[in-house]
ROPA-840748 format. One record per residue (C-alpha): x, y, z; residue number from 1. Coordinates in Angstrom, 2 decimals, padded with zeros to 5 digits, always signed. Example, Ala and Ser with C-alpha at 12.3 -4.5 7.8 and 13.67 -1.06 7.14 Angstrom:
{east:+012.30; north:-004.50; up:+007.80; n:1}
{east:+013.67; north:-001.06; up:+007.14; n:2}
***
This chain:
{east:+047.94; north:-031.39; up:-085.31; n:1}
{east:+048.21; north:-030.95; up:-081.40; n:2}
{east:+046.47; north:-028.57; up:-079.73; n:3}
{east:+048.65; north:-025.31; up:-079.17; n:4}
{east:+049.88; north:-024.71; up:-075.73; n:5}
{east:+049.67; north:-021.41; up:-074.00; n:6}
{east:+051.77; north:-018.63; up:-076.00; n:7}
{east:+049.78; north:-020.20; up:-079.33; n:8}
{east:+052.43; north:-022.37; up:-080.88; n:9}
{east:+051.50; north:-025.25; up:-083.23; n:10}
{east:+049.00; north:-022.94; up:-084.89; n:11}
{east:+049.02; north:-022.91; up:-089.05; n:12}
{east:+048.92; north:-019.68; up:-090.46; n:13}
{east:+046.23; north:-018.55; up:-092.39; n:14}
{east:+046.97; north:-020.30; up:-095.54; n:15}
{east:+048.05; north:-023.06; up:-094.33; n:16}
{east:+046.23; north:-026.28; up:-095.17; n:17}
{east:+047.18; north:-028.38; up:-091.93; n:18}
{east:+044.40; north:-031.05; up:-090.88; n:19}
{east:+043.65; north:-029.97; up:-086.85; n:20}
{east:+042.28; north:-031.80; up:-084.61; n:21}
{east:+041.01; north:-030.35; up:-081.10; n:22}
{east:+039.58; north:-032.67; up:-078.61; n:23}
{east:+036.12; north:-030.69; up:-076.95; n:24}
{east:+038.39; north:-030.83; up:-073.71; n:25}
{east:+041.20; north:-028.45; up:-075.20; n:26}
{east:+038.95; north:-026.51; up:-077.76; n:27}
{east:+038.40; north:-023.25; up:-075.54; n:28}
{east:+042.20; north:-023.01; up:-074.88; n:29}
{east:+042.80; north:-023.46; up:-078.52; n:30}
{east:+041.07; north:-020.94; up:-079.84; n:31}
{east:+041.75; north:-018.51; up:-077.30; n:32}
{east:+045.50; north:-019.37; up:-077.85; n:33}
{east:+044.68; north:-018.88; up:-082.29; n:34}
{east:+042.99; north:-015.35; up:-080.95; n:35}
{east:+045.88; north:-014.02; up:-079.00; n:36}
{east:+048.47; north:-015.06; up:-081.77; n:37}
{east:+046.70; north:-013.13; up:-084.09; n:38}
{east:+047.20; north:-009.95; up:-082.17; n:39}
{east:+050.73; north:-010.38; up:-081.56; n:40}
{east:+053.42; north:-009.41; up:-084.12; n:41}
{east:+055.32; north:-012.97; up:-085.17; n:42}
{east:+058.43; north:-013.28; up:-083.81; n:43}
{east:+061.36; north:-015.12; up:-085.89; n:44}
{east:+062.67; north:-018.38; up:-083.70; n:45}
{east:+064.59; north:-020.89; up:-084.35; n:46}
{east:+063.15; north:-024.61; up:-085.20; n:47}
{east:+063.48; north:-026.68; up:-082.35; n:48}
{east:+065.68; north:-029.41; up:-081.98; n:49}
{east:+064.15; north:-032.79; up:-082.47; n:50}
{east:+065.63; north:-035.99; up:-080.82; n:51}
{east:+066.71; north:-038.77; up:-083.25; n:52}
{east:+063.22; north:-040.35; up:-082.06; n:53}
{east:+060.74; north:-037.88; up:-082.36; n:54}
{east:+059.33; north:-035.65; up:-085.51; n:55}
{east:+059.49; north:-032.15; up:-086.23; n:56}
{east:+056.68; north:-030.36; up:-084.91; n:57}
{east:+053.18; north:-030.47; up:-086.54; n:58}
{east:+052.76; north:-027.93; up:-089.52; n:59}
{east:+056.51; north:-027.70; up:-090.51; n:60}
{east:+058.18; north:-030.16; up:-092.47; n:61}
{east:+061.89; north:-030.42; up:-090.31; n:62}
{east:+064.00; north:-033.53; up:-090.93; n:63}
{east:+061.07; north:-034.70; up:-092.90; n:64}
{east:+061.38; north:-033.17; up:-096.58; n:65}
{east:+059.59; north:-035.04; up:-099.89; n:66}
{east:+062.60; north:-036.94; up:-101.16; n:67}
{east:+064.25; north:-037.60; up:-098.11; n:68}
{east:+063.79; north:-040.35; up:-095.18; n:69}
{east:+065.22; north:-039.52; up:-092.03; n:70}
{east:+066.45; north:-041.83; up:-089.59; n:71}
{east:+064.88; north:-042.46; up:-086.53; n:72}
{east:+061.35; north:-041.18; up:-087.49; n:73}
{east:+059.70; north:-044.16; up:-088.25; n:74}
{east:+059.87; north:-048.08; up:-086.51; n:75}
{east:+061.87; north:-050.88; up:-088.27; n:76}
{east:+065.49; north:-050.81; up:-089.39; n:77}
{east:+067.49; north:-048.67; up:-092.08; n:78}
{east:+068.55; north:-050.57; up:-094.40; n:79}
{east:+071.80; north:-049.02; up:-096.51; n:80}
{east:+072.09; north:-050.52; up:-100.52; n:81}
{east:+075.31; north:-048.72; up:-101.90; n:82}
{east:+073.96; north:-045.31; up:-101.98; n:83}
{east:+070.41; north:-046.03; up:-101.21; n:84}
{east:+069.20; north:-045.94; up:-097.97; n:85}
{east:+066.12; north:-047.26; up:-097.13; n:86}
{east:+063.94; north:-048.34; up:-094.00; n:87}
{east:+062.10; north:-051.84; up:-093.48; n:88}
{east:+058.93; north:-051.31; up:-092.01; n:89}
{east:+057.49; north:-054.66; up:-091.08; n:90}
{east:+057.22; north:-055.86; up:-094.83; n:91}
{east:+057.73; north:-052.60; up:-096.35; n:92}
{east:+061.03; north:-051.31; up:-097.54; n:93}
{east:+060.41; north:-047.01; up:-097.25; n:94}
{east:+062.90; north:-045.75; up:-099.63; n:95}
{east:+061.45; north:-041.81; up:-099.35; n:96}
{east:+059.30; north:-039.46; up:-097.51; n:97}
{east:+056.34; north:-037.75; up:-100.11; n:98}
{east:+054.93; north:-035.33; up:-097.61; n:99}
{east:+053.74; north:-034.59; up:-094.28; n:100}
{east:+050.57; north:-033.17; up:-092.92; n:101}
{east:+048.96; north:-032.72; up:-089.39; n:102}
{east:+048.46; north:-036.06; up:-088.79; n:103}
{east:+050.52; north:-037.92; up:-090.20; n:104}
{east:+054.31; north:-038.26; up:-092.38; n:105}
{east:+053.35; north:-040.47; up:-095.93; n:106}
{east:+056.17; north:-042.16; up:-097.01; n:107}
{east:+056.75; north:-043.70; up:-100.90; n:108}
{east:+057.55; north:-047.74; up:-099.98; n:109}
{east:+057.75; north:-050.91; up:-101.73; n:110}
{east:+055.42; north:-053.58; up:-100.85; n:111}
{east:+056.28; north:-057.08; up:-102.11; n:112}
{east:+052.89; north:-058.70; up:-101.05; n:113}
{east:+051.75; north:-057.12; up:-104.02; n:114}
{east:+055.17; north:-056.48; up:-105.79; n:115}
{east:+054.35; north:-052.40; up:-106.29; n:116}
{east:+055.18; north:-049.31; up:-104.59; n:117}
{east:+052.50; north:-047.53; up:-102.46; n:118}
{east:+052.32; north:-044.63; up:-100.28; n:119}
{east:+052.12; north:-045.82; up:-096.63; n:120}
{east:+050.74; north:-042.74; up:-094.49; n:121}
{east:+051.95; north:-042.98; up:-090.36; n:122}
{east:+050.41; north:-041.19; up:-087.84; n:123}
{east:+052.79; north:-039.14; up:-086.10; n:124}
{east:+054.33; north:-040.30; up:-082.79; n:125}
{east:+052.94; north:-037.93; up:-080.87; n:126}
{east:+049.47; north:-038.51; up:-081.47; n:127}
{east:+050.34; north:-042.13; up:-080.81; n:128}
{east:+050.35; north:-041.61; up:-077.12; n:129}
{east:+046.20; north:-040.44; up:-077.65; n:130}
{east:+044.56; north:-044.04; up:-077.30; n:131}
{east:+041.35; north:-042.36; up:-078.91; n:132}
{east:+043.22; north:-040.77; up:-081.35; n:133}
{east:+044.93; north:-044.14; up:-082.80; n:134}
{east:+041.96; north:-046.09; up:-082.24; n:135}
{east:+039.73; north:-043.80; up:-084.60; n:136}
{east:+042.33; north:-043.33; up:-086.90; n:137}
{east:+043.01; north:-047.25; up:-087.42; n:138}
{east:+038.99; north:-048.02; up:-086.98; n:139}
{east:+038.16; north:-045.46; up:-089.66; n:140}
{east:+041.02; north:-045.94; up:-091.82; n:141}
{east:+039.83; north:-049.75; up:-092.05; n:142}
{east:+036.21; north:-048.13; up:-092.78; n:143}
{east:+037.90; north:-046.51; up:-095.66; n:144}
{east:+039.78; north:-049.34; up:-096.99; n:145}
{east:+036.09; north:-051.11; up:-097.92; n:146}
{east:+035.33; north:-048.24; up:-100.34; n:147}
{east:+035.53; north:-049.77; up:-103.96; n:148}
{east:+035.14; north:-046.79; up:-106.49; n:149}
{east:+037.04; north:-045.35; up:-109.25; n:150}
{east:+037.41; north:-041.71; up:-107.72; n:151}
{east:+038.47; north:-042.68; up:-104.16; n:152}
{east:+042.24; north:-044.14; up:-103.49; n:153}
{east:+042.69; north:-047.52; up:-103.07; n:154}
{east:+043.65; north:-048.76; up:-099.21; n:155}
{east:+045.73; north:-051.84; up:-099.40; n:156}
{east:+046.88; north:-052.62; up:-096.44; n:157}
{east:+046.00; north:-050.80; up:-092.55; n:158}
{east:+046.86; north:-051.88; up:-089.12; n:159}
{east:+050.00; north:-051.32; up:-086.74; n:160}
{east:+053.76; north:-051.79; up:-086.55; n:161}
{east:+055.88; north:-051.46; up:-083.17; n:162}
{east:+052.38; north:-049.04; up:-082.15; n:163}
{east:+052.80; north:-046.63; up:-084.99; n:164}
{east:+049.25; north:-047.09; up:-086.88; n:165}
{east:+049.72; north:-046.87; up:-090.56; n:166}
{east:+047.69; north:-047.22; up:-093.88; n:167}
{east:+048.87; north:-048.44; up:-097.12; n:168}
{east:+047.52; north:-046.85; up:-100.34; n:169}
{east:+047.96; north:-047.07; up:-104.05; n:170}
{east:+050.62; north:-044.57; up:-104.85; n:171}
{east:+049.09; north:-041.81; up:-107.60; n:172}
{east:+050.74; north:-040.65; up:-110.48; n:173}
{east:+049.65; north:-037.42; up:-110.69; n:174}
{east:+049.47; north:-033.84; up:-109.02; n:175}
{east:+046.97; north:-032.87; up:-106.54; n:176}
{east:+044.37; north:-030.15; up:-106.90; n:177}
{east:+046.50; north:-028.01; up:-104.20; n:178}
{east:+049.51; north:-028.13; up:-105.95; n:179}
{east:+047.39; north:-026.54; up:-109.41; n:180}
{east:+045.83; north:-024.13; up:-108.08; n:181}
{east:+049.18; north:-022.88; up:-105.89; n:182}
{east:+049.49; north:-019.83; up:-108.32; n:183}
{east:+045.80; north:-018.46; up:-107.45; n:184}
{east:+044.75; north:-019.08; up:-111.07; n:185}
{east:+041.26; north:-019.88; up:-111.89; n:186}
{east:+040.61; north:-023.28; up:-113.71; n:187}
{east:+038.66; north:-023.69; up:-117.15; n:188}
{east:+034.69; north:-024.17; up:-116.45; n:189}
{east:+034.68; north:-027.70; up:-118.24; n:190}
{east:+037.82; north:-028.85; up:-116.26; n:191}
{east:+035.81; north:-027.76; up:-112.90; n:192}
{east:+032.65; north:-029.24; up:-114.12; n:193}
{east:+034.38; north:-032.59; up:-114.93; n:194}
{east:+036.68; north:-032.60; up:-111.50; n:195}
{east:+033.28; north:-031.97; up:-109.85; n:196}
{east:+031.24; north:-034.75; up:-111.03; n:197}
{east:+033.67; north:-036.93; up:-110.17; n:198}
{east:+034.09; north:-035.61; up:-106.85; n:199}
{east:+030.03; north:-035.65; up:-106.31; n:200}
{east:+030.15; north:-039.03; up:-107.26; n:201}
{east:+032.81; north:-040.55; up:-104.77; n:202}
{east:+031.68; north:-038.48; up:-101.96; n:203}
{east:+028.37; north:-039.92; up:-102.58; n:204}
{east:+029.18; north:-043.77; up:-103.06; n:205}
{east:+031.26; north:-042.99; up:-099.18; n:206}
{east:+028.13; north:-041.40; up:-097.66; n:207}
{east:+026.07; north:-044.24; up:-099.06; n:208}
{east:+028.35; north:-046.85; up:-097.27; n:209}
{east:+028.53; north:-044.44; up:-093.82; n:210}
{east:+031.29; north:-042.83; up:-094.39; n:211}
{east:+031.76; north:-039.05; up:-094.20; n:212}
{east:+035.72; north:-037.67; up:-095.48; n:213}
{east:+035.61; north:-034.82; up:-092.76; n:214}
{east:+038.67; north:-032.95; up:-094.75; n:215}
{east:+037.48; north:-032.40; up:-098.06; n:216}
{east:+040.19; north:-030.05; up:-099.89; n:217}
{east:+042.17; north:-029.00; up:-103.11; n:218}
{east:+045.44; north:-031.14; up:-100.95; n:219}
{east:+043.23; north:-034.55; up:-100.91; n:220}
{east:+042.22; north:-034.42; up:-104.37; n:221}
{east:+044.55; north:-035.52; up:-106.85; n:222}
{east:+044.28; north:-035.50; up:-110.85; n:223}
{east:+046.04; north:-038.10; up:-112.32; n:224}
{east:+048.43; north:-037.68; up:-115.65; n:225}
{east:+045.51; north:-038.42; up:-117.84; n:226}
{east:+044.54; north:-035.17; up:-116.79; n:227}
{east:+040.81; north:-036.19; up:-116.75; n:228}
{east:+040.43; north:-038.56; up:-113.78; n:229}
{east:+040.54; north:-037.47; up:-110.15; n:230}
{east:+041.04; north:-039.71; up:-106.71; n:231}
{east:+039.56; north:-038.28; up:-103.15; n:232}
{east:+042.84; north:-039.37; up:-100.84; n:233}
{east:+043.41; north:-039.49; up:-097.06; n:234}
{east:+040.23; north:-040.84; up:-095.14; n:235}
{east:+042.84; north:-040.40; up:-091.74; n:236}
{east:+039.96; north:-038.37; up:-089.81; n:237}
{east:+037.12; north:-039.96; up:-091.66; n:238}
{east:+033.85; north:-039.93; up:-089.35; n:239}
{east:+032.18; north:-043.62; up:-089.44; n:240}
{east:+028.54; north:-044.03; up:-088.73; n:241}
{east:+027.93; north:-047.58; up:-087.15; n:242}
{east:+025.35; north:-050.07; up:-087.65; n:243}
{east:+023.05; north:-048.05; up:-085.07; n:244}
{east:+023.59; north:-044.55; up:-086.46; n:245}
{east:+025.62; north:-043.40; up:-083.71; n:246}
{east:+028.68; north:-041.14; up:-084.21; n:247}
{east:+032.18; north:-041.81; up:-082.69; n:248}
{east:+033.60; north:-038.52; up:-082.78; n:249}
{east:+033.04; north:-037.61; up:-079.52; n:250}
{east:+030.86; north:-034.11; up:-078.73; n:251}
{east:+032.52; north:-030.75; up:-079.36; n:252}
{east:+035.81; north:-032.39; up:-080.67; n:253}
{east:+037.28; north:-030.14; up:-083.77; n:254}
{east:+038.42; north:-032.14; up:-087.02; n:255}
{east:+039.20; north:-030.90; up:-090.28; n:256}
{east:+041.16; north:-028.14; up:-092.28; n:257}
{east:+039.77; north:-024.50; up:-091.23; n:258}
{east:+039.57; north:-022.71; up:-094.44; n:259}
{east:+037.08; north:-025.54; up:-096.10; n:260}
{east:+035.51; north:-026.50; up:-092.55; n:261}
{east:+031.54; north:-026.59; up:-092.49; n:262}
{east:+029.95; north:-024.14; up:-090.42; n:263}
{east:+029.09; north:-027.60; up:-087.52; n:264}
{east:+032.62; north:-028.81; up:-087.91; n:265}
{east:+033.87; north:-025.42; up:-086.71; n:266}
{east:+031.88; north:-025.83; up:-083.43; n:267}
{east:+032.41; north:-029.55; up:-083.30; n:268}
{east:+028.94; north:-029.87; up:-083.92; n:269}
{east:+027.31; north:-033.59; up:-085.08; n:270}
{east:+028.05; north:-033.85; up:-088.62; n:271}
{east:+027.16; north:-035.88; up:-092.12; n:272}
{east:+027.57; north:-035.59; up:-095.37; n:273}
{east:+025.84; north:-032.47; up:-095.98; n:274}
{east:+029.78; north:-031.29; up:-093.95; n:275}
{east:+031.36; north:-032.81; up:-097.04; n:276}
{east:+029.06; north:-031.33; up:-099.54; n:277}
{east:+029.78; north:-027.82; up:-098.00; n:278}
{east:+033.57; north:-028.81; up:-098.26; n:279}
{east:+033.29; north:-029.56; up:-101.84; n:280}
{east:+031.44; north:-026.28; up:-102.45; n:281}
{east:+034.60; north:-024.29; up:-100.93; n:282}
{east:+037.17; north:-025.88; up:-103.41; n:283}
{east:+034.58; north:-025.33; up:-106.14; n:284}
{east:+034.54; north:-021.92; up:-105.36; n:285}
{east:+037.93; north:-022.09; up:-105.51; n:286}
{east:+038.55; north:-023.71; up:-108.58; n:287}
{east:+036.18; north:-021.57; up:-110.16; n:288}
{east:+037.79; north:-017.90; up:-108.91; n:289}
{east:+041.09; north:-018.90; up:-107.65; n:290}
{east:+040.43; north:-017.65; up:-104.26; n:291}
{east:+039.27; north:-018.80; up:-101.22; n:292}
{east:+035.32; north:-018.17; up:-100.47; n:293}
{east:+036.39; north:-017.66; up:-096.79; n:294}
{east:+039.85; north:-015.65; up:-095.77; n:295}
{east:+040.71; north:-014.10; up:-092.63; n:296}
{east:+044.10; north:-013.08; up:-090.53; n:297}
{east:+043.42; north:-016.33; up:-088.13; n:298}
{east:+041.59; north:-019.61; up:-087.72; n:299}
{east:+039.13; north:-017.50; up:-085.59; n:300}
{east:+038.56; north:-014.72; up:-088.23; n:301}
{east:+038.14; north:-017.71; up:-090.85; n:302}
{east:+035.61; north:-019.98; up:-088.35; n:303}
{east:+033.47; north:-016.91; up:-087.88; n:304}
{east:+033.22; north:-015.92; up:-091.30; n:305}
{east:+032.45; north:-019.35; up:-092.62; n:306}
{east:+029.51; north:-019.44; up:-089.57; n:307}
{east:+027.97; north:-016.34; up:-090.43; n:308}
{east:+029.01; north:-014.77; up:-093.42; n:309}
{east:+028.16; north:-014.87; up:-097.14; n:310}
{east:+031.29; north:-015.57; up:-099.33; n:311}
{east:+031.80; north:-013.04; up:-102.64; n:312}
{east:+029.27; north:-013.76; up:-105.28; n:313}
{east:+030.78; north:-016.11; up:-107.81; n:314}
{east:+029.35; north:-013.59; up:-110.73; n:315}
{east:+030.79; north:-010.53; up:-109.03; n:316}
{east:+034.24; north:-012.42; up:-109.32; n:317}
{east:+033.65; north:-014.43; up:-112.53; n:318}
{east:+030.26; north:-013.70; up:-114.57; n:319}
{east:+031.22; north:-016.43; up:-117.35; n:320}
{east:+030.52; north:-018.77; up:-114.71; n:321}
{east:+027.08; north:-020.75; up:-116.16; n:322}
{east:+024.52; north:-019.88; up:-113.95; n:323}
{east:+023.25; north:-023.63; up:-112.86; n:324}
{east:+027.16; north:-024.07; up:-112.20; n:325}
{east:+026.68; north:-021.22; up:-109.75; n:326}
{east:+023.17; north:-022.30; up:-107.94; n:327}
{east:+025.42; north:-025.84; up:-107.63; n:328}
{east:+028.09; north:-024.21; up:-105.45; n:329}
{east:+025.96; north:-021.52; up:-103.68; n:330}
{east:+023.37; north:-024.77; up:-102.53; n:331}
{east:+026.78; north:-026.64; up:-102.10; n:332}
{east:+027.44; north:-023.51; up:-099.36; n:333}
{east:+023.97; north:-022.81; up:-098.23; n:334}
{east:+023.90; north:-022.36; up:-093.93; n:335}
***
């Protein structure tokens, strides 16, 4: 998302599971700006009104609704087929939007290079004008698309049309983790244990091959219909080792989503995949009591709490919770 500007706005609420991203430069005034919203009472206003060329703000869904494709928000041409309406994209016919996050709008499209629909992510147009910002998300996304392995989504295609940098996926039939645990239930021990392990795995064949996810949550994990596989989605803010072991992610730069941060990504600190394995703890955790590990009335109460607190014990909240299950998720969270 971009940074907030002076009276706070642009911030997600605290359940909110918006990717942010803070450059080190910006990172005092937005968390001073996430502080002072949270002592002021919210005040209903109005959406803002969005030229035919821009999108709606970061963290709200405007024009852009699952199901719909608005005009003007993407490059290319609308294309109208008796009722349809549709949007060619370079090769790609768009035909509807399937959600929107921080970064970026992904859109459901038709791709006949490889004659099948896939979900085509764009980063939004006004993180476009960031040259660091579209040159890490194209650079990493590229990283991801060499990751071959059963439990991580397959990138087809990445690169750039009219300077909007996109990737191309394989479009999942299935429902992600967010969307089944929306109702705060807890999930069945085996399903957890299974979901896990296959989590484990893919987060380990990326860290083998450099690669550390950076937003690990219930909103990137999807279960497919056979209701026993799962697929780690959106490497957009991936961090990418290169061949000398340096990091690109510049020093004190924020990336992630707060509520399943690591305690170093909340400081922009230098990560690896121990940040991922902390990650995975958190929706663990949350799989296993249907609550958060980590809750607070603002990013700031949430950061501080994930630095130096100790979450609930898993047996206080569920004691049928095996007890090599639970030394799993507390080493998963250990500071």
């Amino acid at each position: 998302m971009n940074p907030p500007n002076a009276e706070g706005q642009n911030l997600p609420d605290e359940d909110s599971e918006a990717t942010i991203i803070v450059p080190a430069s910006q990172q005092a005034r937005y968390f001073a700006a996430a502080a002072a919203a949270t002592k002021a009472a919210p005040q209903p206003t109005s959406p803002p009104t969005a030229s035919p060329d821009t999108e709606p703000p970061s963290g709200t869904h405007g024009s852009t609704l699952p199901g719909t494709l608005p005009p003007g928000s993407l490059p290319g041409t609308t294309q109208h087929h008796g009722d349809l309406v549709t949007r060619q994209v370079g090769r790609y016919e768009v035909r509807d939007c399937l959600g929107r996050g921080g970064m970026a709008t992904v859109y459901r499209a038709h791709d006949p290079g490889i004659g099948r629909d896939v979900a085509i992510k764009f980063l939004h147009a006004s993180l476009c004008a960031d040259t660091d910002c579209r040159e890490r998300f194209l650079r990493e996304a590229r990283a991801a698309g060499g990751l071959s392995h059963p439990n991580i989504v397959v990138v087809h295609d990445v690169g750039e049309i009219e300077d909007r940098p996109y990737m191309a996926m394989e479009l999942l039939d299935g429902a992600s983790l967010a969307d089944i645990l929306s109702e705060g239930k807890a999930l069945p021990v085996r399903d957890t244990v299974v979901m896990g392990i296959q989590l484990a795995r893919a987060l380990d064949y990326a860290h083998k091959h450099g690669i550390v996810h950076r937003d690990i949550k219930p909103g990137n994990i999807v279960r497919l219909k056979d209701a026993h596989t799962i697929k780690v989605t959106d490497f957009g803010i991936a961090h990418v080792e290169n061949t000398k072991g340096e990091q690109h992610t510049r020093s004190g730069e924020v990336l992630g989503t707060p509520q399943y941060m690591s305690p170093e990504q909340t400081v922009g600190g230098k990560i690896d995949g121990r940040s991922d394995l902390f990650s995975a703890g958190v929706v663990l955790y949350q799989m296993l009591t249907g609550q958060r590990p980590f809750q607070g009335d603002s990013i700031v109460a949430i950061a501080l709490k994930i630095a130096k607190e100790q979450p609930t014990p898993l047996d206080k909240l569920r004691p049928d919770v095996p007890t090599a299950l639970r030394r799993i998720v507390d080493r998963c969270m250990a500071k």
